[in-house]
KOLGU-961346 format. One record per residue: residue in three letters; x, y, z of N, C-alpha, C in turn. Coordinates in steps of 0.1 Angstrom, whole numbers, plus 2048, in hexadecimal, padded with zeros to 3 digits. Atoms other than C-alpha are relative to their C-alpha. Layout:
N
ALAXYZXYZXYZ/...
//
This chain:
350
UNK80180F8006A6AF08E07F27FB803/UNK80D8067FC682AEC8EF7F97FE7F9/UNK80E7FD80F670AFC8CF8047F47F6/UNK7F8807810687ADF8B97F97F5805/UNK8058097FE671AC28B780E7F37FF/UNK7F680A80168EAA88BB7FD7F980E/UNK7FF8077F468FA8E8D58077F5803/UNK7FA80B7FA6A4A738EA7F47F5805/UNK80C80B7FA690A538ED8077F7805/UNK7FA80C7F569BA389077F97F17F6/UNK80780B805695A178F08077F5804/UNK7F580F7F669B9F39027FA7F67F5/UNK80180C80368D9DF8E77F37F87FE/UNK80D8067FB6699D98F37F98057F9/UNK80D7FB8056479E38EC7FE8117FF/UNK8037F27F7643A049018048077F9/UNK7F57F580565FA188F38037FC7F3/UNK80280180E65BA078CF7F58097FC/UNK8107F87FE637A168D280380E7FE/UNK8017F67FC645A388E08058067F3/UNK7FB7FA80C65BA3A8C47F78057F2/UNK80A80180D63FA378A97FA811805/UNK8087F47FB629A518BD80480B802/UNK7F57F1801648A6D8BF7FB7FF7F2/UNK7FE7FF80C64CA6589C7F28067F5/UNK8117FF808624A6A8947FD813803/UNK8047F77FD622A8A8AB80D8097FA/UNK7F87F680563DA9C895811802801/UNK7F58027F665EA938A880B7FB7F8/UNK7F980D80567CA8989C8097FB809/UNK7FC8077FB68BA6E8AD80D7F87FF/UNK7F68098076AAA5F8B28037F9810/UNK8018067F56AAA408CF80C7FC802/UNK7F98047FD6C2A348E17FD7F580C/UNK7FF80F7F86CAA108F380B7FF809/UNK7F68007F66D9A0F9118027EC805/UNK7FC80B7FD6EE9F09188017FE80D/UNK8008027F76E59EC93E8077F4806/UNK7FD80A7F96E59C99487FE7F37F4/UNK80580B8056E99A59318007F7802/UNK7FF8087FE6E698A93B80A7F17F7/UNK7F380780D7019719298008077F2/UNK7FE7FC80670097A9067F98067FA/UNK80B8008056DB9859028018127F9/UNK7FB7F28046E19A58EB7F48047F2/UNK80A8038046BF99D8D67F8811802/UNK8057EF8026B29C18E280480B7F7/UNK7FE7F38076C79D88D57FF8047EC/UNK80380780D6C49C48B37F28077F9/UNK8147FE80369A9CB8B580580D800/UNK7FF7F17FE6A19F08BF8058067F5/UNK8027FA80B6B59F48A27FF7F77F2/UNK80980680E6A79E18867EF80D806/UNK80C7FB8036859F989480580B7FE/UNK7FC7F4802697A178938018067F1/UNK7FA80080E6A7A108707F18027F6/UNK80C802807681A088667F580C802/UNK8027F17FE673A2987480B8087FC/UNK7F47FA806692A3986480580D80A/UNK7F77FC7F369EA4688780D7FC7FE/UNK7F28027FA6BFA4D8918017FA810/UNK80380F7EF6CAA318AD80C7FF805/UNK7F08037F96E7A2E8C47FE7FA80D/UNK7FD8047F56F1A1A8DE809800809/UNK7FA7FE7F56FEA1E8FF8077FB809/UNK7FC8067F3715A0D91580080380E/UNK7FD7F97F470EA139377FE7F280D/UNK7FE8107F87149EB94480980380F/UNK7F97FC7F17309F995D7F980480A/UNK8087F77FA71CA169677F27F980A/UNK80E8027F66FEA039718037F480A/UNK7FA8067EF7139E898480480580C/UNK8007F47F671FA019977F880480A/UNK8087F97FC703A1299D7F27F7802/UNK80E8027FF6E59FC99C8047EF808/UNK7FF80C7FB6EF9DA9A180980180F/UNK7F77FF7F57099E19BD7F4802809/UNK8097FC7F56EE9F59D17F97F5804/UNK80D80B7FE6D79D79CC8037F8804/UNK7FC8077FA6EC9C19D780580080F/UNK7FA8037F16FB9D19F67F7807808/UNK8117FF7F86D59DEA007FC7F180A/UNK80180B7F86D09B8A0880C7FA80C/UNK7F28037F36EF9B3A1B7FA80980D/UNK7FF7F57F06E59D0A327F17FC803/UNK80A8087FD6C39BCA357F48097FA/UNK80A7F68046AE9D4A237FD7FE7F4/UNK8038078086999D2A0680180E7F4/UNK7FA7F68066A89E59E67F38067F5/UNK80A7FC8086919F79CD8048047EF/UNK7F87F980E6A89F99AC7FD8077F5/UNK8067F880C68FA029927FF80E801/UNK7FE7F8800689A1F9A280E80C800/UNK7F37F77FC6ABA2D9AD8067FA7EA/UNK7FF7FE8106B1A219857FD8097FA/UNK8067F7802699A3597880680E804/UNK8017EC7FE69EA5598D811804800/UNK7F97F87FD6C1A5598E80D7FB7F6/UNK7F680880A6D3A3F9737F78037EF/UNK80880380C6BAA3B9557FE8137F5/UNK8027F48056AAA6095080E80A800/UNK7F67FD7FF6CAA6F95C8077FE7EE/UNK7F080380D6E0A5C93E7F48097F0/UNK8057F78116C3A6992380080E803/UNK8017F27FF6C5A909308117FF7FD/UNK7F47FF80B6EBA8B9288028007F5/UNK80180580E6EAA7A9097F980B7F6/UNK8087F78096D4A948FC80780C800/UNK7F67F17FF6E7AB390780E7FB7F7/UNK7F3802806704AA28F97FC8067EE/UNK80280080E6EFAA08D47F680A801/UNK8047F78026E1AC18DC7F07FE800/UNK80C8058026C0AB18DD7F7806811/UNK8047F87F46A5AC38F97F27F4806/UNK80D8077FB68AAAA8FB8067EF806/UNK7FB80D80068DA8890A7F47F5805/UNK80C8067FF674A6B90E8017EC801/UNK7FC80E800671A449177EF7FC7FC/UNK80C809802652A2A9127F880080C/UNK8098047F9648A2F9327F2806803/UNK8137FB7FD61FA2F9417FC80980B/UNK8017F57F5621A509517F880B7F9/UNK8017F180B615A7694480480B80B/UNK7FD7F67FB623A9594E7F780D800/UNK80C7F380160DAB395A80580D804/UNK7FA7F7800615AD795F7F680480A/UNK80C7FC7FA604AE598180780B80B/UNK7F97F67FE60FB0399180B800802/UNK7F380080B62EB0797B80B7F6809/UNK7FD80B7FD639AE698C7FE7F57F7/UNK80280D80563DAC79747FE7F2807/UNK8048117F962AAA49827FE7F77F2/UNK80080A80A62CA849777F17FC807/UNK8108037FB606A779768007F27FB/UNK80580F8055F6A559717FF7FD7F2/UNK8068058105F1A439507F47FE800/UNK8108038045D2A3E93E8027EE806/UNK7FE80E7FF5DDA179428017FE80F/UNK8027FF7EF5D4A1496D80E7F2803/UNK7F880E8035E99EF967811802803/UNK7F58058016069F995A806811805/UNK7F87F67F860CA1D96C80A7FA807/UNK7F18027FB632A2397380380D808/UNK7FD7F47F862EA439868077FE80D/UNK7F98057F363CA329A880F7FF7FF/UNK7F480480265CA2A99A80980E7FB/UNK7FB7F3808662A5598F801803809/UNK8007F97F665FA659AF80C808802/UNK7F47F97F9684A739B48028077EF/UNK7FA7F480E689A869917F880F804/UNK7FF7F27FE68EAA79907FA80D7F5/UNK8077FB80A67BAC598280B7FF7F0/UNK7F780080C69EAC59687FB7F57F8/UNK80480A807690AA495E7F77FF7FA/UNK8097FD80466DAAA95C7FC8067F8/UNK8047F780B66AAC49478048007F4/UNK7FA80380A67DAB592E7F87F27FA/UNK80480D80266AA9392B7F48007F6/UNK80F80380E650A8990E7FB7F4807/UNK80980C7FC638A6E9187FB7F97F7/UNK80B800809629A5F8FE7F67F1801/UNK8088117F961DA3D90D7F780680C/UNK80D7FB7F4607A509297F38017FA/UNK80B8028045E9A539157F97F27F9/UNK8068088095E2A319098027F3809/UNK80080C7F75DFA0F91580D7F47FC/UNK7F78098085F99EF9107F87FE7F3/UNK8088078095DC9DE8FE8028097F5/UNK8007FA80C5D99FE8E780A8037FC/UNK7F57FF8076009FE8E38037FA7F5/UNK80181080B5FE9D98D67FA8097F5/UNK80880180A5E59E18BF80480E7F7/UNK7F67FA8095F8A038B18097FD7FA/UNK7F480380D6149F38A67F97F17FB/UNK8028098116029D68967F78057F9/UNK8037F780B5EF9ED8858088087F8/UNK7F67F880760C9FE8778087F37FE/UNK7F680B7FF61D9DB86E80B7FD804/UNK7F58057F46339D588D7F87F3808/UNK80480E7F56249B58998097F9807/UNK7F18077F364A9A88A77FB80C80B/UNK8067F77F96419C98B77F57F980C/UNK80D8027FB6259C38C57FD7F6809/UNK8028077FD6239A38CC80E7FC80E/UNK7F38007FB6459A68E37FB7FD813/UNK7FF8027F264499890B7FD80D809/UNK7FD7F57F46409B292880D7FB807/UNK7F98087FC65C9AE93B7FD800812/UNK8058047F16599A3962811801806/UNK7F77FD7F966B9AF97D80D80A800/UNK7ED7F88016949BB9858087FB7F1/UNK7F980880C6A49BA96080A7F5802/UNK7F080B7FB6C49A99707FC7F7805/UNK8098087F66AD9939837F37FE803/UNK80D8047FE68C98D97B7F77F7807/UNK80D80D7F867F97198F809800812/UNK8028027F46959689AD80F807804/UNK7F57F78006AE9849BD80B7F5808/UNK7F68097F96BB9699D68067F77F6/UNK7F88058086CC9539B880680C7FC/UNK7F67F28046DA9759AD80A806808/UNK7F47FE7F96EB97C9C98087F7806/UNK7F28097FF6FB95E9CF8067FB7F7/UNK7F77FE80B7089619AC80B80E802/UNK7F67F58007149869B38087FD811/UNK7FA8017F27209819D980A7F7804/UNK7F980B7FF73D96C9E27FA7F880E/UNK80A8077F473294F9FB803809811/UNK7FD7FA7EE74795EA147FE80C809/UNK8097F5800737981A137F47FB80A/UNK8088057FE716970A1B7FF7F680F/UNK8028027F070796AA418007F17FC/UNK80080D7F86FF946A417F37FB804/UNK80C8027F86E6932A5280180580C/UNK8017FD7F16D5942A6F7F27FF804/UNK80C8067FC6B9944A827F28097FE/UNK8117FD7FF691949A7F7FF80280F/UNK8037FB7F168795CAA07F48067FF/UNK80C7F67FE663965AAB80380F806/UNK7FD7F47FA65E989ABB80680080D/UNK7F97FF7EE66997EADE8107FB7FB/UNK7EE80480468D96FAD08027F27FD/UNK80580E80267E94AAD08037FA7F8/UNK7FD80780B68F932AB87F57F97FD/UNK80C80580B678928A9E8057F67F7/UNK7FB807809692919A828088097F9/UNK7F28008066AC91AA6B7FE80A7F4/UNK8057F58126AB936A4A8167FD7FC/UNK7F380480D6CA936A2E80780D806/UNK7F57F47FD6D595BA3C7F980E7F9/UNK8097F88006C297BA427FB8097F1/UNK8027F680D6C898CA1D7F77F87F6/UNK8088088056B1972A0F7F17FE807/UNK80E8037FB692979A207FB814800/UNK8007F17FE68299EA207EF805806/UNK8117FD7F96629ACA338007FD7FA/UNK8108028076419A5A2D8057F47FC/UNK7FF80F80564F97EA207F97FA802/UNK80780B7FD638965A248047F17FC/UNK7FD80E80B641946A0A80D803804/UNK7F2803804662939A028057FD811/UNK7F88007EF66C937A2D80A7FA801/UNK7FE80B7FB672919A2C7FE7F780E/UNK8058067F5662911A4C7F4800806/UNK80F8068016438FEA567FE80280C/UNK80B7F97F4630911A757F47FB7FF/UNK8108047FC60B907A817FA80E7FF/UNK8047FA803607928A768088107F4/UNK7FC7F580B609947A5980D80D80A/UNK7EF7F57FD62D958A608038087FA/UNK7F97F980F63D976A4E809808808/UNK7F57F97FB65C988A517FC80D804/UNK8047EE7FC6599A7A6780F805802/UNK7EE7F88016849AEA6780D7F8800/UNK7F48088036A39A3A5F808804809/UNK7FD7FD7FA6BB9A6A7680F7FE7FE/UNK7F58008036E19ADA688077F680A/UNK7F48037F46F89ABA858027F0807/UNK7FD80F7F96EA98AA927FA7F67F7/UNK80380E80A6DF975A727F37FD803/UNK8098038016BE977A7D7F18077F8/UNK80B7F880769A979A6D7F27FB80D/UNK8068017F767D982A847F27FA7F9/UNK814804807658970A777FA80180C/UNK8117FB7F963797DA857F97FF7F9/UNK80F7FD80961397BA7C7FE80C7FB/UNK8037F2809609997A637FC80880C/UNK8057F47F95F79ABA80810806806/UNK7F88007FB6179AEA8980C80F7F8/UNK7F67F68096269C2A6A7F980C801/UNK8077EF8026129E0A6D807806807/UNK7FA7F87FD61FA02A707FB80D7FF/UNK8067F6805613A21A7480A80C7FF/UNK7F57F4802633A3AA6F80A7F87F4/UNK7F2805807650A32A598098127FC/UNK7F77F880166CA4AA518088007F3/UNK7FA80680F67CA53A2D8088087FE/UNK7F07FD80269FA5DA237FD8017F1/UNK8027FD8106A9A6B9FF7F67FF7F9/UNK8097FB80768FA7C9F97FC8087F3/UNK7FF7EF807683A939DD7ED7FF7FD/UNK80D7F7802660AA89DA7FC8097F7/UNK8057F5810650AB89BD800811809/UNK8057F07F6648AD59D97FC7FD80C/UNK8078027ED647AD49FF7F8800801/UNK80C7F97F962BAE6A077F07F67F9/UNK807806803617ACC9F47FF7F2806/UNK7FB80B7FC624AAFA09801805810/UNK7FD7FA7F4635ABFA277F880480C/UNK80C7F37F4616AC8A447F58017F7/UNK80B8018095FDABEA297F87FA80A/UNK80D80A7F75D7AB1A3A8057F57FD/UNK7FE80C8025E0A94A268027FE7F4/UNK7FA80680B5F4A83A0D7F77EE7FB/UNK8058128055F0A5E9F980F7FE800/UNK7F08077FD60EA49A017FD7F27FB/UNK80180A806613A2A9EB8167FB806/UNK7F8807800631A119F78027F77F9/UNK7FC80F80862C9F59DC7F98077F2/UNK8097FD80A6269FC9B77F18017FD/UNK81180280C6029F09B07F580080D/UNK80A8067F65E49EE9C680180580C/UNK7F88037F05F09FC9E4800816802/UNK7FD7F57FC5E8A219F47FA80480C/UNK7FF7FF7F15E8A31A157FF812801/UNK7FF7F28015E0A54A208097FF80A/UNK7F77FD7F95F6A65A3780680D801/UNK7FE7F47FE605A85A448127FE802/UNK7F280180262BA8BA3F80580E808/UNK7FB7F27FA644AA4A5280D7FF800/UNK7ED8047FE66CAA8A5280180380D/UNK7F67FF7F4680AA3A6F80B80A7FE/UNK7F27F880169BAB5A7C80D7FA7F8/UNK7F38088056B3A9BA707FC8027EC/UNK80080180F6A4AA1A4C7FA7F17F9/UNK80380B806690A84A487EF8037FE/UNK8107FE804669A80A3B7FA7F780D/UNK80680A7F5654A6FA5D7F18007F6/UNK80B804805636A5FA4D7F97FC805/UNK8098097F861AA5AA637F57FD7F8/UNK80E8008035FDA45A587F4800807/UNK80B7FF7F95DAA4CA5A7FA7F0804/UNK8018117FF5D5A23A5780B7FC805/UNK7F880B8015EEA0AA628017FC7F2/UNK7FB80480C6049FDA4680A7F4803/UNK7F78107F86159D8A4780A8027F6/UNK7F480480C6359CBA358068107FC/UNK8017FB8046429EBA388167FD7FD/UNK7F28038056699EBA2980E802805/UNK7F17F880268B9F9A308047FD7F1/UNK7FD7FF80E697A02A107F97FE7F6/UNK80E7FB808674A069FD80380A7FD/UNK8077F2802669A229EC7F3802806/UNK80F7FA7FC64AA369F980380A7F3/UNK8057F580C63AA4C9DE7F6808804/UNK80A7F97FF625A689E57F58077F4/UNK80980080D605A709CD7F580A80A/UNK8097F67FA5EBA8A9D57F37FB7F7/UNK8098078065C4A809C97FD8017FD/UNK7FF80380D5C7A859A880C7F77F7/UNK7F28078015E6A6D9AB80D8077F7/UNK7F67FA8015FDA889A280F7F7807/UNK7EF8047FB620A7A9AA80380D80A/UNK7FD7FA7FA62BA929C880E7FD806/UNK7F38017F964CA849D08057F2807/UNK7FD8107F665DA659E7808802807/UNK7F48067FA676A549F78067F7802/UNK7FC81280468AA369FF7F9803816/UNK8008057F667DA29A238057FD80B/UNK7F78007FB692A29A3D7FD7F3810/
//
């Protein structure tokens, strides 16, 4: 199956993975995509339409997927009852590593197929007979943060074909090959199910009576400050949106389940120099584990931190930094990168 140029391509519709499909199809590949029906918002069904009207037009074989239950289940549930327990959820990722690649390493064994590949701005490298996911040529639109928990079974099965090139030079591949709907197509922003604001989302998915209520704004000593809507609507690091006017810059430093409260402090206030991380997975210990020192990124873009890592007895990752680090999460991902930004592994936050 490895030597058979065939491949599973993850197609939503977009640019990326319209692109990817062209660039299998250029390097020899034959392709046949599939559309997974995740999440739609009322009747919006406009993607799977694009995916196969491109398919039909690259003369790919195309199928799509229902997996609407599955990811309520599994993605939206979590996302929802992350904020109830006052923590802040990370779904792309736990998508990605454990819903998304997952259903295409099925789907393919099902159709006998060994290769499998999406749009995303990653590349895969081979370094002592360990597969890493590495940076894109595109610094912007690198998605390596969001891979961390796949497994070598995964890895070594994945095509990349979007890691070498830029968005800009996607656009301009498929309108040079006359795909300009192609081409010219939106990025898309944010949680699919919820692009802009999670708090109207979940008081569409939550019944009222689930949901805490008004409670209270408390400084670090316990000090009533003012009134908030109810702790699952506010998450570290917050600044904007409070709703409450201080004589000076406030941000959430913890939510506080049990008693409906949220604590604001001045930023010097958010720094941390340990954190602790649960459900983990590592390309290889001994490259993380009692390393001099790692790169530890907690927020997609712009954002890295050295740091030395070690397990507990209890089986957890303790992350001490060499810097202070603010806004740090419950229920984030951390990602570990070595400094050639090898992907080395993660976790969720604890």
């Amino acid at each position: 199956m490895k030597s058979d140029k065939r491949v599973l391509l993850g197609m939503s519709g977009g640019t990326d993975s319209s692109v990817a499909a062209m660039r299998l199809q250029e390097a020899g590949y034959e392709v046949t995509g599939v559309t997974f029906r995740f999440y739609e918002a009322g009747d919006e069904t406009g993607y799977l339409e694009d995916a196969r009207a491109l398919a039909l037009k690259l003369g790919m074989k195309h199928i799509t997927y229902d997996a609407r239950e599955l990811f309520r289940s599994r993605i939206i549930r979590y996302f929802v009852e992350e904020y109830l327990r006052g923590r802040t959820p990370v779904p792309c990722t736990v998508c990605n590593n454990e819903l998304k690649w997952a259903l295409l390493a099925k789907i393919a064994d099902e159709k006998g197929i060994y290769w499998i590949s999406t749009g995303h701005y990653v590349r895969k490298v081979l370094s002592g007979g360990k597969y890493y996911i590495a940076p894109a040529a595109d610094k912007d639109k690198d998605q390596t943060f969001f891979l961390w928990g796949l497994k070598q079974d995964i890895l070594q099965r994945m095509l990349l074909p979007m890691g070498d090139i830029t968005k800009n030079e996607a656009r301009s591949y498929a309108a040079e090959r006359g795909f300009g709907q192609v081409a010219a197509k939106k990025d898309s922003i944010g949680v699919c199910f919820c692009p802009l604001d999670y708090r109207s989302f979940l008081k569409r998915e939550v019944p009222e009576t689930l949901l805490p209520g008004k409670g209270r704004f408390v400084d670090e000593k316990g000090d009533f400050l003012g009134w908030h809507e109810g702790y699952p609507f506010y998450t570290v690091g917050q600044r904007r949106g409070l709703g409450i006017h201080l004589n000076k810059a406030v941000f959430v430093k913890e939510t506080r389940v049990e008693s409906n409260e949220v604590v604001l402090a001045p930023l010097s206030s958010l720094y941390k120099q340990e954190m602790w991380l649960g459900e983990w997975n590592l390309v290889e210990n001994s490259r993380v584990l009692g390393a001099n020192e790692v790169i530890v990124k907690i927020r997609y873009r712009k954002q890295a931190n050295r740091c030395r890592v070690t397990l507990t007895v209890e089986g957890l990752l303790r992350v001490r930094l060499i810097e202070p680090l603010e806004s740090i999460a419950p229920g984030q991902a951390a990602a570990f990168y070595d400094k050639d930004g090898y992907l080395l592994g993660g976790g969720i936050i604890l």
